[in-house]
mmCIF file as Biopython writes it, N, C-alpha, C and O atoms, coordinates in Angstrom:
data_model
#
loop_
_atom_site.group_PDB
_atom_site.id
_atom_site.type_symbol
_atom_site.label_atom_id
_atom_site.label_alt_id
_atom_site.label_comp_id
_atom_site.label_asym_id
_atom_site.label_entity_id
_atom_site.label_seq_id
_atom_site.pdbx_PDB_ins_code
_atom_site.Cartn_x
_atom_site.Cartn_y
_atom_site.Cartn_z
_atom_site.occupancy
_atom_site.B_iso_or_equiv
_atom_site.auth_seq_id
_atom_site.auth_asym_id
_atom_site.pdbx_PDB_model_num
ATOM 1   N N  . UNK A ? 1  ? 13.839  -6.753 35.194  1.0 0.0 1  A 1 
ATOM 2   C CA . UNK A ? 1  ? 12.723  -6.405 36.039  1.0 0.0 1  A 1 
ATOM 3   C C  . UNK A ? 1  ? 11.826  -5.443 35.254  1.0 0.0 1  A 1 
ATOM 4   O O  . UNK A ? 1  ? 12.168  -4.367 34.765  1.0 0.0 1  A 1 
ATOM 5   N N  . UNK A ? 2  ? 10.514  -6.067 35.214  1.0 0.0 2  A 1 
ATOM 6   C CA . UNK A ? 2  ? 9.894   -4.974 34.602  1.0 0.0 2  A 1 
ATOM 7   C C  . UNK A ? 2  ? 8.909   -3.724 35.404  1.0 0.0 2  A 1 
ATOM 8   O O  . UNK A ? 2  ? 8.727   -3.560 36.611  1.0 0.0 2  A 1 
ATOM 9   N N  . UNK A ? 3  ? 8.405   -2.992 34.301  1.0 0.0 3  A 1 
ATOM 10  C CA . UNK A ? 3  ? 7.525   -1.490 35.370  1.0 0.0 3  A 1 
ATOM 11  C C  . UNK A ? 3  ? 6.468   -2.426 36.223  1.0 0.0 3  A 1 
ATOM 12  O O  . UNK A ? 3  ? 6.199   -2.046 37.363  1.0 0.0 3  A 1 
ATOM 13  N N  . UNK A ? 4  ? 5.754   -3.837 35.638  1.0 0.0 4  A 1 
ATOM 14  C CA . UNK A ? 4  ? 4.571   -4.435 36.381  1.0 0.0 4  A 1 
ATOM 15  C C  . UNK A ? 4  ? 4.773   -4.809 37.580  1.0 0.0 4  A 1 
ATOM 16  O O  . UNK A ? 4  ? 3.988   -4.774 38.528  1.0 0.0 4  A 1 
ATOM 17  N N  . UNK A ? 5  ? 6.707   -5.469 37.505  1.0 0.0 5  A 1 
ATOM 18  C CA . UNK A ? 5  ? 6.656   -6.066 39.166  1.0 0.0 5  A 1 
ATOM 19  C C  . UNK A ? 5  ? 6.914   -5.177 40.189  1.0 0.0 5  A 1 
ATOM 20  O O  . UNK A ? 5  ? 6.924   -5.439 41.392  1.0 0.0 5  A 1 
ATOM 21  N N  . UNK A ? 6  ? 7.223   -3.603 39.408  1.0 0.0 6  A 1 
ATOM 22  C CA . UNK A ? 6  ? 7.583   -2.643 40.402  1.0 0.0 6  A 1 
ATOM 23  C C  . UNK A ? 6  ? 6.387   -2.101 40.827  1.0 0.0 6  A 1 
ATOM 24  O O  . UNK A ? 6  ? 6.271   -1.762 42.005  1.0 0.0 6  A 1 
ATOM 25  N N  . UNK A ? 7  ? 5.543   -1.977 40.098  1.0 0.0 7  A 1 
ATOM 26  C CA . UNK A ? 7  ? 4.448   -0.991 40.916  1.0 0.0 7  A 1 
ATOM 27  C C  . UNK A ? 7  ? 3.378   -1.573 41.345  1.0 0.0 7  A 1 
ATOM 28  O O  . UNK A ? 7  ? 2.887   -2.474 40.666  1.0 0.0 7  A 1 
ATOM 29  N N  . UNK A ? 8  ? 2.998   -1.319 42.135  1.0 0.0 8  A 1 
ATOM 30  C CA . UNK A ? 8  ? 1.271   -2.434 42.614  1.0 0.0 8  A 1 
ATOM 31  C C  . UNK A ? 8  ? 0.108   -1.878 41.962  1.0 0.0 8  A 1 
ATOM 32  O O  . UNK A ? 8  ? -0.058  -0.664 41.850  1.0 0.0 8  A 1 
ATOM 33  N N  . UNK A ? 9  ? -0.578  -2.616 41.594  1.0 0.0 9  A 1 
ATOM 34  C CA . UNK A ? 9  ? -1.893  -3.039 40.906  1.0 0.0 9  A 1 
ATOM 35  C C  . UNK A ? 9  ? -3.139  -1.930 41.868  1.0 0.0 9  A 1 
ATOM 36  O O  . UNK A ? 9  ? -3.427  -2.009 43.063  1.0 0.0 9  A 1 
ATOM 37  N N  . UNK A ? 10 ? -3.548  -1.182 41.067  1.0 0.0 10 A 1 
ATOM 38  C CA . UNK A ? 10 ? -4.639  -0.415 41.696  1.0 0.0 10 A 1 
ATOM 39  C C  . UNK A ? 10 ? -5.970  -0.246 40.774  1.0 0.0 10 A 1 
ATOM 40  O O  . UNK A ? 10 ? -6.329  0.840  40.318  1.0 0.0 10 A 1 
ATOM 41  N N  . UNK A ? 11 ? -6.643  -1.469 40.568  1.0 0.0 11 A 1 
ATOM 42  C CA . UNK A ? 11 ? -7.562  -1.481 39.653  1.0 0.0 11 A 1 
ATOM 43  C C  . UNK A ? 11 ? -8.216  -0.912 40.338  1.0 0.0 11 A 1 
ATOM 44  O O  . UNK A ? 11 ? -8.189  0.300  40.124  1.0 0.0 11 A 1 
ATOM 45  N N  . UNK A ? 12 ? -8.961  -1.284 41.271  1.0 0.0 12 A 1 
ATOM 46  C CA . UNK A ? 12 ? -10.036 -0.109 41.606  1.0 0.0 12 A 1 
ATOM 47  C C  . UNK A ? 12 ? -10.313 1.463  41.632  1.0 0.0 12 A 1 
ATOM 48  O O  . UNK A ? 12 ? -11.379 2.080  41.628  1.0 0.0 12 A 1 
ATOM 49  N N  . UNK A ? 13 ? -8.582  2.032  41.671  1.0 0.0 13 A 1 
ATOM 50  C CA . UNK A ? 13 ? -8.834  3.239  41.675  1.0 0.0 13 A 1 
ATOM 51  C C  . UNK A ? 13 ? -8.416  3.474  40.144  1.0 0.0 13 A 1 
ATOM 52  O O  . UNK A ? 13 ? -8.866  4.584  39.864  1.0 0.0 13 A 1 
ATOM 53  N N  . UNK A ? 14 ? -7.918  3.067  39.294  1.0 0.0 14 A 1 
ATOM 54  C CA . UNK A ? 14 ? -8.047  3.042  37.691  1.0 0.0 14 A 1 
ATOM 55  C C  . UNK A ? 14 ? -9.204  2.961  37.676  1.0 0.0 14 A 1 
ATOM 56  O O  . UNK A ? 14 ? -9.827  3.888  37.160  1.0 0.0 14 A 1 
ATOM 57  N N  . UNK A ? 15 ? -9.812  1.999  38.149  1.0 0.0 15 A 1 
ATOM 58  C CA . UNK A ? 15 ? -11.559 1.711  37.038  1.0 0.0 15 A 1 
ATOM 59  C C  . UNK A ? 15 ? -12.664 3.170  37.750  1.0 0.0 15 A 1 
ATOM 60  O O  . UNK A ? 15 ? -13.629 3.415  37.026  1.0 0.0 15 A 1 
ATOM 61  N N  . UNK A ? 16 ? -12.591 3.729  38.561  1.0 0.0 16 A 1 
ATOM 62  C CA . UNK A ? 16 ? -13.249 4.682  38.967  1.0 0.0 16 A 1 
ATOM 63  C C  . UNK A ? 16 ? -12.660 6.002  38.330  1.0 0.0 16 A 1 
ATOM 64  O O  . UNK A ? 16 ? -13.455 6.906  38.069  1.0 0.0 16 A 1 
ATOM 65  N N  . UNK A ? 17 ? -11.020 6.206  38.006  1.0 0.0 17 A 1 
ATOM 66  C CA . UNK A ? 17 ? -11.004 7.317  37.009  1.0 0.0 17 A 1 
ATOM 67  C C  . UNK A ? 17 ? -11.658 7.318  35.966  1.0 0.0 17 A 1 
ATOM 68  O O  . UNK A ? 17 ? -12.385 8.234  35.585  1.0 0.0 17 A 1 
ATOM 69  N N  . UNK A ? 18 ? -11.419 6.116  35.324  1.0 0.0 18 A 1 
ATOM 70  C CA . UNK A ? 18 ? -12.032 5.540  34.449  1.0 0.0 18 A 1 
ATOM 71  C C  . UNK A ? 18 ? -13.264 5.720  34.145  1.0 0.0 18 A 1 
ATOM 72  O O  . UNK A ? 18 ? -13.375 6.318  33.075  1.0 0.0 18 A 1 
ATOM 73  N N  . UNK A ? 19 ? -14.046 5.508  34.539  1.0 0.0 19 A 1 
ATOM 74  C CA . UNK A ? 19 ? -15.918 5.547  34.584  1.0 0.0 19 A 1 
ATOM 75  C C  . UNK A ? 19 ? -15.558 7.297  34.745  1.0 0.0 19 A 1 
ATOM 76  O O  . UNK A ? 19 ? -15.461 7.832  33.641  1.0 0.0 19 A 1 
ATOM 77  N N  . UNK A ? 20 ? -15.416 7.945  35.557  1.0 0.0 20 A 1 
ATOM 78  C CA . UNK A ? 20 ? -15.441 9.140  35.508  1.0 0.0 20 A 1 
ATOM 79  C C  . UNK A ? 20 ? -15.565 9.947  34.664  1.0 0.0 20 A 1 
ATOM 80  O O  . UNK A ? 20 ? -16.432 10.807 34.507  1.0 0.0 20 A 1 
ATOM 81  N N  . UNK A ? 21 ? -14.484 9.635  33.951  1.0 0.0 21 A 1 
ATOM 82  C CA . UNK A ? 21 ? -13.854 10.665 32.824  1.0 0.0 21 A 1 
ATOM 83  C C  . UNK A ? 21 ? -15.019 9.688  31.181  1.0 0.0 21 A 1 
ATOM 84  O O  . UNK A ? 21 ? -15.451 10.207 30.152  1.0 0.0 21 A 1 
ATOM 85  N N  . UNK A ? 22 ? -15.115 8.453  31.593  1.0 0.0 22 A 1 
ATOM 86  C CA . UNK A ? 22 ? -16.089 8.343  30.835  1.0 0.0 22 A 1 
ATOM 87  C C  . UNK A ? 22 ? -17.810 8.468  30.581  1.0 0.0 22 A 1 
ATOM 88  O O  . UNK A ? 22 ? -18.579 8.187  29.662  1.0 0.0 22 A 1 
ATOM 89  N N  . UNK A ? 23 ? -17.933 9.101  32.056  1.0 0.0 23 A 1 
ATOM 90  C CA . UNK A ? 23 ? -19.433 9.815  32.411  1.0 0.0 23 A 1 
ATOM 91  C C  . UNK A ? 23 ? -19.159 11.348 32.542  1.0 0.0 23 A 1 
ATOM 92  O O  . UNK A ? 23 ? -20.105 11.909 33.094  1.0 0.0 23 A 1 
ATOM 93  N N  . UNK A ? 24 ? -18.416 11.961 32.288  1.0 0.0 24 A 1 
ATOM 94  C CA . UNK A ? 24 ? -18.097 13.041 32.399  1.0 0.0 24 A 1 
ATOM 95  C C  . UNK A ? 24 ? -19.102 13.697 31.398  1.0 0.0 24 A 1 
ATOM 96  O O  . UNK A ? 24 ? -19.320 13.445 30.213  1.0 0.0 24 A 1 
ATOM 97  N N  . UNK A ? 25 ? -19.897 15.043 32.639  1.0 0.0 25 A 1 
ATOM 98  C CA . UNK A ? 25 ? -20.808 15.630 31.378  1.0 0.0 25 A 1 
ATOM 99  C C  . UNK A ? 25 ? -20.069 16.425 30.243  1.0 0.0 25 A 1 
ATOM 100 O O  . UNK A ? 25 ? -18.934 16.900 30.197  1.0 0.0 25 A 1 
ATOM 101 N N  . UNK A ? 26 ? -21.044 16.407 29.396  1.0 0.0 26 A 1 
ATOM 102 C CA . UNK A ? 26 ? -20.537 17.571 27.860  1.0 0.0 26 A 1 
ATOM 103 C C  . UNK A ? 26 ? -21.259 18.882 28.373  1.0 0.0 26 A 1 
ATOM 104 O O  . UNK A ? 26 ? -22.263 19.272 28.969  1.0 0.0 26 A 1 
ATOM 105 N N  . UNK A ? 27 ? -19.590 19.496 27.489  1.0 0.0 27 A 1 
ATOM 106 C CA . UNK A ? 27 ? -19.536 21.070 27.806  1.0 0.0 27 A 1 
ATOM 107 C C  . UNK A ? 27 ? -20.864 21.459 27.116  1.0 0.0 27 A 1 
ATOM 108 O O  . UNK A ? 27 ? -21.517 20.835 26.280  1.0 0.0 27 A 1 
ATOM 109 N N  . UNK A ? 28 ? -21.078 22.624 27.676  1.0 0.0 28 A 1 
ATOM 110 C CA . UNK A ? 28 ? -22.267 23.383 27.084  1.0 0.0 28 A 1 
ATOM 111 C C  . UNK A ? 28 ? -21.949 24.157 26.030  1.0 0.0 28 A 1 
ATOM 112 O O  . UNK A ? 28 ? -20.855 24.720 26.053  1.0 0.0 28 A 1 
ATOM 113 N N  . UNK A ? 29 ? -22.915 24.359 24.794  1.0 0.0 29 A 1 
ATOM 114 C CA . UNK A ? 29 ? -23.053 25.202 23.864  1.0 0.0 29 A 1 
ATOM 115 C C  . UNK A ? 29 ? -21.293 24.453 22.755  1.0 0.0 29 A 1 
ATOM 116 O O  . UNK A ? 29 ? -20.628 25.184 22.021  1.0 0.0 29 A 1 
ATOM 117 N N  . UNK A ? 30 ? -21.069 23.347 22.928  1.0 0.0 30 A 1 
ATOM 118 C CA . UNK A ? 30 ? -20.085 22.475 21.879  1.0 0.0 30 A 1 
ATOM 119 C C  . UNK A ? 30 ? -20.635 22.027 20.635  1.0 0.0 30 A 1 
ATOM 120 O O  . UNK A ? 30 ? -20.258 22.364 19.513  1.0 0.0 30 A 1 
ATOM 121 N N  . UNK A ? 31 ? -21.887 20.956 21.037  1.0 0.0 31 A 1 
ATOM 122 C CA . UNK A ? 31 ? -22.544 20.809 20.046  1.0 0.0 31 A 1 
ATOM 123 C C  . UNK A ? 31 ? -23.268 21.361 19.143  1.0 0.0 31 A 1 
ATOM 124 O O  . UNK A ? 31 ? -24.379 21.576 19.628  1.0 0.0 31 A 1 
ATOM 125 N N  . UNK A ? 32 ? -23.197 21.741 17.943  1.0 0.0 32 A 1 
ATOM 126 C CA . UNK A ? 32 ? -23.958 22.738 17.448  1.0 0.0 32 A 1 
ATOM 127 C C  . UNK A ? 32 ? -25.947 22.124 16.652  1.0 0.0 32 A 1 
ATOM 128 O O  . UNK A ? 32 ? -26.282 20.956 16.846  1.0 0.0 32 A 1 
ATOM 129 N N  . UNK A ? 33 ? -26.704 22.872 16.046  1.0 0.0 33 A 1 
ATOM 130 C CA . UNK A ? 33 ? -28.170 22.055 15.857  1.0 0.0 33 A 1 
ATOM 131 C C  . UNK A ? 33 ? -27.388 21.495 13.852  1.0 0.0 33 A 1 
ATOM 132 O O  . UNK A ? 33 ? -26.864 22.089 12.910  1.0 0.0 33 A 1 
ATOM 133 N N  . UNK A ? 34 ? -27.637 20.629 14.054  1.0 0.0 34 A 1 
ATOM 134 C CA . UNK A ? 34 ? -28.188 19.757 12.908  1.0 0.0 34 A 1 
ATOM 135 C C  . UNK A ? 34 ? -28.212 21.069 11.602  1.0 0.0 34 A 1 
ATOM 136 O O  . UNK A ? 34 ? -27.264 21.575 11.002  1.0 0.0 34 A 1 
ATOM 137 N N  . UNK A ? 35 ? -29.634 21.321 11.495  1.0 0.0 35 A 1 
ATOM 138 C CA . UNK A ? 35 ? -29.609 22.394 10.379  1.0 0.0 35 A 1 
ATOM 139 C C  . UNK A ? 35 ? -28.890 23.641 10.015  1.0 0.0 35 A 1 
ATOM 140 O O  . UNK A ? 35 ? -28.628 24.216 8.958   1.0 0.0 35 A 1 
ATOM 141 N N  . UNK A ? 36 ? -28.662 23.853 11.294  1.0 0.0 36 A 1 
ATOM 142 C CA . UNK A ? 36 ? -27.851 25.240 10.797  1.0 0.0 36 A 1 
ATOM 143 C C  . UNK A ? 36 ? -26.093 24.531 10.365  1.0 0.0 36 A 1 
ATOM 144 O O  . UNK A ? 36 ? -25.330 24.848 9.453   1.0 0.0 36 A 1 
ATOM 145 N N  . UNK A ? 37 ? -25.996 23.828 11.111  1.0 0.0 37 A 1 
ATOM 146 C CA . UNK A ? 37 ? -24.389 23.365 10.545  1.0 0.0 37 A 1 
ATOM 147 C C  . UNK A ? 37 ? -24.834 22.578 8.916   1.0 0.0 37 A 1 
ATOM 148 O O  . UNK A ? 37 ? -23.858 22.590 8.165   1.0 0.0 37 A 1 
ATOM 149 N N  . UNK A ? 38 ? -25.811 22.075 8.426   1.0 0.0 38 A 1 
ATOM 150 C CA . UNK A ? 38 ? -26.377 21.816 7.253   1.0 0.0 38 A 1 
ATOM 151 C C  . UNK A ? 38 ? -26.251 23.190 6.684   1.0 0.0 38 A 1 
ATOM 152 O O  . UNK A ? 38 ? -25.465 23.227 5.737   1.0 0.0 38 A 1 
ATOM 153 N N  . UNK A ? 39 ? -26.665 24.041 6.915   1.0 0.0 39 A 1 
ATOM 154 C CA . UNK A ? 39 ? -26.894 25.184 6.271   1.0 0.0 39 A 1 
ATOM 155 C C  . UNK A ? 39 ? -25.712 25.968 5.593   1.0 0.0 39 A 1 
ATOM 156 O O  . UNK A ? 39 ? -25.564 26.349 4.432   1.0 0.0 39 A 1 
ATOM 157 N N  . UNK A ? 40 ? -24.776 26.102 6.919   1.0 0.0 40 A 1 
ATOM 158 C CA . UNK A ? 40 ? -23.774 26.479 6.677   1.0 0.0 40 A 1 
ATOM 159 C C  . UNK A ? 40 ? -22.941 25.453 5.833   1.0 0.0 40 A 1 
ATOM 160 O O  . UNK A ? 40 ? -22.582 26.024 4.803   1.0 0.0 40 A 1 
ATOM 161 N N  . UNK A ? 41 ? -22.497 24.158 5.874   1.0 0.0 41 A 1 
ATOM 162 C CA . UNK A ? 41 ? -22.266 23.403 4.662   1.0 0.0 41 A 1 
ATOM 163 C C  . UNK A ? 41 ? -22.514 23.547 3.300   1.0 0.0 41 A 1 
ATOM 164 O O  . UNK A ? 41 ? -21.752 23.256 2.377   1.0 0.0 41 A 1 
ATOM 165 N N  . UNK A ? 42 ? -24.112 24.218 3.215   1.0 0.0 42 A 1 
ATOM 166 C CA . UNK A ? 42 ? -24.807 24.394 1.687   1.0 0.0 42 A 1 
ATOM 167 C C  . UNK A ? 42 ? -24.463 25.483 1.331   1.0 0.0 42 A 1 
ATOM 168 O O  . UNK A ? 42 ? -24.311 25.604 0.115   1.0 0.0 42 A 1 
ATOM 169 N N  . UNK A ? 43 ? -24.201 26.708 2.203   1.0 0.0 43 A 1 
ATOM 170 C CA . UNK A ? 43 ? -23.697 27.833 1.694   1.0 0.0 43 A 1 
ATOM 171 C C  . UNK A ? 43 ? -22.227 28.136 1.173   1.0 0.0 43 A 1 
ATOM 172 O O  . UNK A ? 43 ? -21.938 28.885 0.239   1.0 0.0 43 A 1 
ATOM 173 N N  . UNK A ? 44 ? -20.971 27.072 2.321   1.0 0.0 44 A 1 
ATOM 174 C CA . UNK A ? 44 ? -19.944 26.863 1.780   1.0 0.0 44 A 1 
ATOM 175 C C  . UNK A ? 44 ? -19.619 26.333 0.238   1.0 0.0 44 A 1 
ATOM 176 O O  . UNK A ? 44 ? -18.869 26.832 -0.600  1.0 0.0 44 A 1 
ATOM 177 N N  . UNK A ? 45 ? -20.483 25.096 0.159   1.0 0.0 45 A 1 
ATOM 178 C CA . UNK A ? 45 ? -20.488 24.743 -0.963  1.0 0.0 45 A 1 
ATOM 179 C C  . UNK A ? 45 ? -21.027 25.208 -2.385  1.0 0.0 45 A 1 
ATOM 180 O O  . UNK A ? 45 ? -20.743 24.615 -3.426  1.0 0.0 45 A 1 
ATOM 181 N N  . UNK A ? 46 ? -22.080 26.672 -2.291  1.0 0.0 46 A 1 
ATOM 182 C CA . UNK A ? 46 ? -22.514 26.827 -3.356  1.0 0.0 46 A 1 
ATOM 183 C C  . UNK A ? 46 ? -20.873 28.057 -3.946  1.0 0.0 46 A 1 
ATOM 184 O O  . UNK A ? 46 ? -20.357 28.303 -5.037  1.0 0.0 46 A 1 
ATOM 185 N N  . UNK A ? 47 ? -20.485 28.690 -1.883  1.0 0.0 47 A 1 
ATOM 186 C CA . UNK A ? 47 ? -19.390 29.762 -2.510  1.0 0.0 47 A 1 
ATOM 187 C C  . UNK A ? 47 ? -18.743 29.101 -3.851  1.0 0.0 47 A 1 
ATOM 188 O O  . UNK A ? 47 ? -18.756 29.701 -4.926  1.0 0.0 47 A 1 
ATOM 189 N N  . UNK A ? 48 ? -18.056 27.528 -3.648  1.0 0.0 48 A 1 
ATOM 190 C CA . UNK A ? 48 ? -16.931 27.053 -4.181  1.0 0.0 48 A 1 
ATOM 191 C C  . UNK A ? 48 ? -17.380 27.162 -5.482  1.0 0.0 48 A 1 
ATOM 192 O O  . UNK A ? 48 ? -16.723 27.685 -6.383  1.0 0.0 48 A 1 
ATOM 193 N N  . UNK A ? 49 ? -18.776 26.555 -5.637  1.0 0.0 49 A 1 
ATOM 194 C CA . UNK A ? 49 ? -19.497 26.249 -6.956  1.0 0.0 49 A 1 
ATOM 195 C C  . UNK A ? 49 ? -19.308 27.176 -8.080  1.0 0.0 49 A 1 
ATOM 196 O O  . UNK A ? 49 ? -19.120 26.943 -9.274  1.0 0.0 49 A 1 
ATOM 197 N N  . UNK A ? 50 ? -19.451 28.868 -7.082  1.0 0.0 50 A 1 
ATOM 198 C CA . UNK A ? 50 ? -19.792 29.932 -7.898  1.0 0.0 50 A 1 
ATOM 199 C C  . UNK A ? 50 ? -18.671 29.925 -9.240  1.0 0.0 50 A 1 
ATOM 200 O O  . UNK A ? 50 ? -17.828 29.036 -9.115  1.0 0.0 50 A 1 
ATOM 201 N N  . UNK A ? 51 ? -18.553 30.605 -10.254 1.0 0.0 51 A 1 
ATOM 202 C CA . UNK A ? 51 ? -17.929 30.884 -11.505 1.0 0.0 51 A 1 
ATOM 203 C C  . UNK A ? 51 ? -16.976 31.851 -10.675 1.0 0.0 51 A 1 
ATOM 204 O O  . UNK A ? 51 ? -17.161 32.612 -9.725  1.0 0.0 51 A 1 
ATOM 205 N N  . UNK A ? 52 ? -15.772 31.455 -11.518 1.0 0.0 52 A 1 
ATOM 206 C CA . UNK A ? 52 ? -14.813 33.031 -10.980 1.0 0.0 52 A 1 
ATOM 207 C C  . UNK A ? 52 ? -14.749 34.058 -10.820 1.0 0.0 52 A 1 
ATOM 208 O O  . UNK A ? 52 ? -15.550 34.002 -9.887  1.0 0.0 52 A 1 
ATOM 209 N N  . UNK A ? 53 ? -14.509 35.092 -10.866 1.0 0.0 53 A 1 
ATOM 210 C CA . UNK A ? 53 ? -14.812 36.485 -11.034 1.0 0.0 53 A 1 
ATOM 211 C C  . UNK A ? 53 ? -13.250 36.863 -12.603 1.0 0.0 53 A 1 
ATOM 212 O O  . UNK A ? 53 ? -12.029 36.709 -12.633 1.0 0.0 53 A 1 
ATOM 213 N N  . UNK A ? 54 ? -14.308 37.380 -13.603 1.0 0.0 54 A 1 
ATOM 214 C CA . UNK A ? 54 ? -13.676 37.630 -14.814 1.0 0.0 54 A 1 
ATOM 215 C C  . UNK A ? 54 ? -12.451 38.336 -14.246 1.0 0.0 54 A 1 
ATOM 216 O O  . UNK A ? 54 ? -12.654 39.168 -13.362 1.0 0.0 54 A 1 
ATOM 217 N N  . UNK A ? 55 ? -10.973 38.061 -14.724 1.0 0.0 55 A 1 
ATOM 218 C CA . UNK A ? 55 ? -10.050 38.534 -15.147 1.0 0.0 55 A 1 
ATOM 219 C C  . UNK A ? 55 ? -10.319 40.280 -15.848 1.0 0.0 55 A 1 
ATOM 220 O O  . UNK A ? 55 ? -10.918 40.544 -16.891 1.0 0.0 55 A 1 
ATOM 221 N N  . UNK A ? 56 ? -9.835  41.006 -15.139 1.0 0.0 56 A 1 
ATOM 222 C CA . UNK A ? 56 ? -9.988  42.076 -16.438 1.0 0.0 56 A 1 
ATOM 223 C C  . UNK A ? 56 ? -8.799  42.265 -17.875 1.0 0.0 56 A 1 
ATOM 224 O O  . UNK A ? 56 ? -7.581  42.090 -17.869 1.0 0.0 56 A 1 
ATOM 225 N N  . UNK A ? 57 ? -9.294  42.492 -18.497 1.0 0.0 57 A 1 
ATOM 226 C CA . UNK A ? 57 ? -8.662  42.634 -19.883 1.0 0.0 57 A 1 
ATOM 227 C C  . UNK A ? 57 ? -7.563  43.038 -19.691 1.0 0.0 57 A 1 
ATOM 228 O O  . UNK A ? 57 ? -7.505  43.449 -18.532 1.0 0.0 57 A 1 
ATOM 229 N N  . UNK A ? 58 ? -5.902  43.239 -20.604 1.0 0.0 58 A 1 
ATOM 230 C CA . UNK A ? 58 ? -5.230  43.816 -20.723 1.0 0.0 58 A 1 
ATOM 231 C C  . UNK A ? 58 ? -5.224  44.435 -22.074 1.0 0.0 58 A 1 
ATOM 232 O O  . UNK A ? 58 ? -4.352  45.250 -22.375 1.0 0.0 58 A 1 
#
């Protein structure tokens, strides 16, 4: 016997969680703007770029 013949079929109330949670608005202040997350990318990447910092002598 499987879980399908045990439980009854409730598409309608599946397909309305469903749509729900897939119209569900977006949180506020998640998305961040375009340039500044650009920005911050270009600045990460020049840190890495930079030359090491000299070893001092022994």
């Amino acid at each position: 016997m499987s879980v399908l013949d045990i439980a009854p079929v409730r598409t309608s109330e599946l397909t309305d969680e469903v749509e729900a949670l897939l119209n569900a608005p977006e949180p506020e202040g998640v998305f961040r703007e375009t340039e500044k997350c650009a920005l911050l990318l270009l600045a990460a990447g020049v840190g890495l770029l930079a030359p090491p910092t000299p070893r001092p002598k022994r």
